[in-house]
N, C-alpha and C positions, 0 to 999 in steps of 0.2 A: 684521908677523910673524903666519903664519897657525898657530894650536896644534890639534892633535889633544887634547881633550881629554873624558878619560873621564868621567863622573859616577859611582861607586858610591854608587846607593843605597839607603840601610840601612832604610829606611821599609819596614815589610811591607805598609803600606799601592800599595804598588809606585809607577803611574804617580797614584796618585790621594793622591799626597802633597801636604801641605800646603807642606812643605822646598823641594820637586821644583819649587812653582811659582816660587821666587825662582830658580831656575836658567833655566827658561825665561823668563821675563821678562828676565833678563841676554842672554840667546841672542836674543832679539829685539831688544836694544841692539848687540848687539855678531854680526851676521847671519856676518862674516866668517872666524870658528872653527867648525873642525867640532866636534861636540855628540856623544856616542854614549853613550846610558846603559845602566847596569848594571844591574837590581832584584835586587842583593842581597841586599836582606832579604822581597821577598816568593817569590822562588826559589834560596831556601839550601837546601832539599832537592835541588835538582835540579843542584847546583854543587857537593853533596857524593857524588854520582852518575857526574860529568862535570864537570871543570873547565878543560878545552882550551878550550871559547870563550872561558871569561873570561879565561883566561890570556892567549891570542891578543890580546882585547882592551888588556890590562895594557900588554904588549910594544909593542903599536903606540902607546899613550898616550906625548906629551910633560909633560901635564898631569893627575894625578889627583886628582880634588874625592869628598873624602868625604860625602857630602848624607845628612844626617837627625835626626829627633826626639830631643831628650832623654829618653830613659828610666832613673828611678832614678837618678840622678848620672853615669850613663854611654849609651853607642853602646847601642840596642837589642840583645840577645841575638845575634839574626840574626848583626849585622855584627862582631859578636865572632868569628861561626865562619866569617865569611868572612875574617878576616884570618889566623886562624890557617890557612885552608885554604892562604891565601898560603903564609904560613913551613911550610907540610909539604910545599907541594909546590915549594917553591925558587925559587920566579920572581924572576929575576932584574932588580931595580930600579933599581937603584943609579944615580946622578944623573937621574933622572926626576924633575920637580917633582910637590910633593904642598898640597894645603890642605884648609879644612874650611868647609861653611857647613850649621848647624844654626837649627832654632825651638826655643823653649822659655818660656817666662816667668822665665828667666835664675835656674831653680832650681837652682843647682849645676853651672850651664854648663861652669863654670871646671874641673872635674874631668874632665867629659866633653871636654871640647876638648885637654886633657894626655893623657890617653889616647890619644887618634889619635897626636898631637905623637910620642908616645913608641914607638908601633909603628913610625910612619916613621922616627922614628932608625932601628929594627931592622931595615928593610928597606933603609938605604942611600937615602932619600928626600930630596931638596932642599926641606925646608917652609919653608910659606911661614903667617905667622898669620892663622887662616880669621874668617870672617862668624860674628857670634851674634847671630841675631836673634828676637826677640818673636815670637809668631805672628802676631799681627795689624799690622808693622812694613810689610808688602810693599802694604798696604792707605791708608798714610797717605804724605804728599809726602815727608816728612822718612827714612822706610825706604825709599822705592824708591830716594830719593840716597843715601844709606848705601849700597846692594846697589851702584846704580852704580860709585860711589865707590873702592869696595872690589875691581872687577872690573877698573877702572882701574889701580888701585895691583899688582894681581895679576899683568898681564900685562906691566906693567915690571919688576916683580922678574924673570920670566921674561926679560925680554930684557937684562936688565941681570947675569943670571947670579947673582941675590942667592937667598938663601933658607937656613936653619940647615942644616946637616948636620955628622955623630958619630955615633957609635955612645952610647946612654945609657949602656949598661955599658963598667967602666975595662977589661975582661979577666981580670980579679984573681975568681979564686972565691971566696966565703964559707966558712969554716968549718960545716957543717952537721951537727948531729950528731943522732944517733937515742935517742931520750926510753925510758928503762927501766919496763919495767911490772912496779909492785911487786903481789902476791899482796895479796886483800884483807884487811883488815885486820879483817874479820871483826864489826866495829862496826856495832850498829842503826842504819840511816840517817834523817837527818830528818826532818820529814814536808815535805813539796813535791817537785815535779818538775822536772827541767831537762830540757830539748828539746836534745840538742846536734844540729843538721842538719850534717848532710857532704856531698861530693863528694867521695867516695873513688874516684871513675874515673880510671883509669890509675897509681891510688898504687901507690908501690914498697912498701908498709907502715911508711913513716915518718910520713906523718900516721895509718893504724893505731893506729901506738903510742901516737903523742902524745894520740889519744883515750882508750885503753885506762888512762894512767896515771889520766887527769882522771878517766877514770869509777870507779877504784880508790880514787882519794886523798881527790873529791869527797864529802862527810857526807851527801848526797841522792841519793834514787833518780833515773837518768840515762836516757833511754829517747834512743838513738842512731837518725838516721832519714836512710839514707841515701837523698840525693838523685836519687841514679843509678841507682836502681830503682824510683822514682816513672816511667808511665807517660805523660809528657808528653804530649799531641797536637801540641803547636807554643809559637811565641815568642806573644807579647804579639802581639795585632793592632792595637791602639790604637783600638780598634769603637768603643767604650763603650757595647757593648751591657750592662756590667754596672754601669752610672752610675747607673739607676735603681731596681732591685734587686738589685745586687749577685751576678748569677750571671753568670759567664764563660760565652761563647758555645760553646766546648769541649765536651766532654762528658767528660771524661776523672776529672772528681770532684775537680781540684785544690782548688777551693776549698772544699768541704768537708772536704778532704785538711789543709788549711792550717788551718782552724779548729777542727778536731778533736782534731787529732794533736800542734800545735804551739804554736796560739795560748791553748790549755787551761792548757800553763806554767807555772812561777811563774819563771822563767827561761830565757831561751836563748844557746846558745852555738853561736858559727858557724864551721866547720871548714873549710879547702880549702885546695890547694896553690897559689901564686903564678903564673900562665900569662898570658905578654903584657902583664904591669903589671897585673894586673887577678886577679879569682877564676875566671876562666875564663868558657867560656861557657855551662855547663848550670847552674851558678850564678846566674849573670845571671839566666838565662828562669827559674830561683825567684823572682828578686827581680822581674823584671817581672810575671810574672803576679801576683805581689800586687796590682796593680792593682783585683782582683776587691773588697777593702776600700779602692777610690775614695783619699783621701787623707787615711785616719780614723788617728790614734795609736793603732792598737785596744789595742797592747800597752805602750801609755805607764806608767809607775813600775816597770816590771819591769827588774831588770838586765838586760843582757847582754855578754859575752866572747866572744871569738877566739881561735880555734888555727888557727897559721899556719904551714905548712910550704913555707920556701921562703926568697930573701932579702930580709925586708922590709925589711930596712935602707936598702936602695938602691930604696924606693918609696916616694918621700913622698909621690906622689899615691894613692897606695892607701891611705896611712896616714891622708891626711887624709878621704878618702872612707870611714870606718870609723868616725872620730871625726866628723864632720858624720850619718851615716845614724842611730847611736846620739843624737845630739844633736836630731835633727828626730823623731825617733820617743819621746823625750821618759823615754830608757831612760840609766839609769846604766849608762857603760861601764867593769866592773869588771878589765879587764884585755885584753893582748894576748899570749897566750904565744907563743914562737916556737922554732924548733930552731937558730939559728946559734950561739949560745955554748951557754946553761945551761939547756935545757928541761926536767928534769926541777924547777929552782927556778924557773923562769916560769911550767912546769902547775900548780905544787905552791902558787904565789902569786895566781893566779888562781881557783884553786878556793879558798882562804881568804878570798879579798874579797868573793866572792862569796856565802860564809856571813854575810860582818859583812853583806851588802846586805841580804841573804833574812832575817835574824837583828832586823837594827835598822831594817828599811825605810829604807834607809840613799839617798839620791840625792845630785842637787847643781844648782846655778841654773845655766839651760842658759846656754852664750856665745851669738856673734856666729852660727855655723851654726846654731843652735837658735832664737835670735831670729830673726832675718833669713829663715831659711828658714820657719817657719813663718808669717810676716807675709807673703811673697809669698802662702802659699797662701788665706790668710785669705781677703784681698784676691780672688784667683782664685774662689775658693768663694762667696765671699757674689755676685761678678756672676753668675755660675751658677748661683746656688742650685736653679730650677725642673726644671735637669736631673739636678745632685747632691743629689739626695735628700736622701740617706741621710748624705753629708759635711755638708750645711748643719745639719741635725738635731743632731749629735755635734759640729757645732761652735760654733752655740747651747748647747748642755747646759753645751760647759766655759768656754763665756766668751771663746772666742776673738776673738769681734768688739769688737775694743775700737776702731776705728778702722778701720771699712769705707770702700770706696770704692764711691758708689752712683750706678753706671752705670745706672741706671732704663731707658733702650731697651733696652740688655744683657739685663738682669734678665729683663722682660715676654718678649723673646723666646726666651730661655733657660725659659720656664715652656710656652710653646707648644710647645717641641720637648720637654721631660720629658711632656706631657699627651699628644703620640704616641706617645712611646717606651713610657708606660705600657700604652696598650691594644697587647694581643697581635695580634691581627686584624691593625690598623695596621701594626705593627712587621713582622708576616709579607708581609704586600704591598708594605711600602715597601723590602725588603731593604734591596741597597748606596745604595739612593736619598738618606739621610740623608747621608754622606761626599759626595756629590756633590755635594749641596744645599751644606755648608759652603765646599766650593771654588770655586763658582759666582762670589762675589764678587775671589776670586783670579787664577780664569781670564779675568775681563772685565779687569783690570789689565793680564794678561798679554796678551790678544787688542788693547789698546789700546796697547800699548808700541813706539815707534817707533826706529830708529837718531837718534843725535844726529848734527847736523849734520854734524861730521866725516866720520862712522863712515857717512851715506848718499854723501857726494861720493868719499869711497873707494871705496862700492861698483859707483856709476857709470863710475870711472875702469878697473874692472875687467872691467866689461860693455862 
């Protein structure tokens, strides 16, 4: 069975993805599929412009593979707004197989991988459950049989007509109701500040209100910072031109923006409507580009809360992606309000918790997302140290290394590549050379990758 099959992908690193080369190395086992990729995530401006090709492409696919990087517990930004471009512009899907194959260091994979799952319900998609692989898995015996493995198993379900499909929603609307904003109550506020960020694009004024009570009810001055008049230049590139000191390759001030405006705090509270399982996608590209603070807790013992306009009830992967992001960030999560029943006693309960937090330094012992997730990055950090700076430094200070894993040639040549990155000179002459340089060992994998025996005596019987 020969499949037409699309790659969208959501790397803005485009063809020079790390994800991209476990798909070619599969394409080189498996010569007899046609292969057509998408770069989603490094031409989303040019798709929100013009989306007839890709649509054209969508329509022709039997097979569509989501391919890319974990960012933040989810799909980088990018491919956030290329799905929803999907659903605005109606392409029609519906029994086309769908799957997913991401890298990561299996931080939160599990969230990110639900996400897709749950768009392809919404689009009428036959999934199938995708590849999550390590970065470095396509480089050792043991990942490149997994990638086969898995590429095997994919193209049976295809012939074999298997794969989930539903719609995730039952049809049944929520009760959603609009939060009243009481007149202020005229009381000296406490002393501290709460950051509530929003993404108030395209609100009807029901997340509005639900802010306007908080910041009414709230005993602390509230400095509200809408997101969607910050002046973005783009997603997260994944450079890591800001590994080593910590400034975004952008010019656009976010990060100064971030540490100024938001991370000064003595709380924050995160605003958005519900869009595609998720906070949307201009949400996301805030949450990615924090990247520019490496994977520092900058704003660890500070509470923070949620207002959420939309039906969280029926997203447990958002819900758990909320309580893991507060949990790895090492922040008490004092509450979630929400509009489907009682929001005026979910605002009204959330802004009191959050006084007993601010009031008694009030936290609590992180669980299994707060353990677990921060002992991957431990791990990650201490073999990188040379080029995370500024992460190794802040994770010395609190002790985090209680139990490194000391990849010693890692380490040494992770100090080589931070001692370039550092001189200016350097960094301006070697531009994109760095990302090339890492893929070098991916692409000799993939230049050495052969059809197995089958898969070549097919290919002869066709010639």
């Amino acid at each position: 069975m020969r499949l037409n099959i699309l790659v969208i992908n959501g790397s803005p690193a485009g063809e020079d993805s790390i994800t991209l080369q476990t798909v070619e190395y599969i394409n080189r086992l498996f010569p007899e599929h046609e292969y057509v990729h998408l770069n989603a995530g490094q031409q989303i401006k040019t798709f929100e412009n013009d989306f007839s090709k890709a649509e054209t492409q969508l329509l022709n696919a039997d097979l569509i593979v989501f391919c890319y990087p974990v960012y933040t517990f989810l799909a980088p930004a990018q491919l956030h707004r290329f799905i929803e471009l999907i659903k605005e512009r109606r392409v029609p899907l519906e029994g086309k197989y769908a799957t997913q194959i991401t890298t990561s260091k299996h931080f939160y994979d599990i969230t990110a991988h639900e996400f897709i799952r749950e768009n392809c319900m919404d689009l009428g998609l036959r999934y199938i459950n995708g590849l999550s692989a390590d970065m470095d898995d396509l480089l050792c015996e043991k990942g490149r049989s997994d990638a086969e493995a898995f590429f095997r198993h994919l193209v049976w379900s295809v012939e074999n007509g298997r794969g989930e499909t539903g719609k995730t929603e039952d049809g049944r609307q929520p009760e959603l109701c609009r939060a009243s904003v009481p007149e202020s109550s005229g009381t000296e506020k406490k002393e501290g500040r709460i950051a509530v960020v929003a993404d108030l694009g395209g609100d009807d004024g029901t997340l509005a209100d639900m802010i306007a009570r908080f910041t009414a009810v709230c005993p602390y001055e509230c400095s509200v910072i809408d997101i969607g008049e910050f002046p973005f230049a783009g997603g997260c590139l994944g450079c890591f031109n800001c590994a080593s000191d910590g400034k975004c390759i952008y010019k656009d001030g976010f990060d100064t923006f971030l540490r100024e405006k938001i991370q000064t705090s003595d709380a924050g509270v995160y605003a958005f409507t519900v869009r595609d399982h998720s906070m949307g996608s201009r949400f996301k590209m805030f949450d990615d580009r924090q990247f520019c603070n490496g994977h520092r807790t900058v704003t660890m013992g500070k509470p923070v809360g949620y207002l959420v306009s939309g039906r969280l009830s029926g997203e447990p992967n958002l819900r758990t992606l909320i309580e893991a992001r507060a949990q790895v960030g090492g922040n008490y999560l004092a509450g979630t309000a929400g509009n489907e029943t009682d929001p005026d006693g979910e605002i009204d309960a959330l802004a009191n918790e959050l006084d007993y937090a601010l009031g008694n330094g009030y936290s609590q012992p992180a669980n299994f997302y707060g353990v677990g997730g921060m002992k991957i990055f431990r791990d990650l950090i201490y073999q990188m140290q040379g080029l995370m700076r500024e992460d190794h430094r802040f994770y010395k200070e609190h002790g985090f290394y209680d139990f490194p894993q000391k990849r010693r040639g890692r380490i040494v040549g992770m100090y080589l590549v931070g001692s370039l990155m550092n001189s200016k000179k350097l960094k301006k002459k070697m531009g994109g050379s760095m990302t090339k340089g890492m893929l070098r060992p991916y692409r000799k994998v993939v230049e050495n990758a052969v059809p197995s025996d089958g898969d070549a005596e097919k290919e002869q019987e066709q010639h």
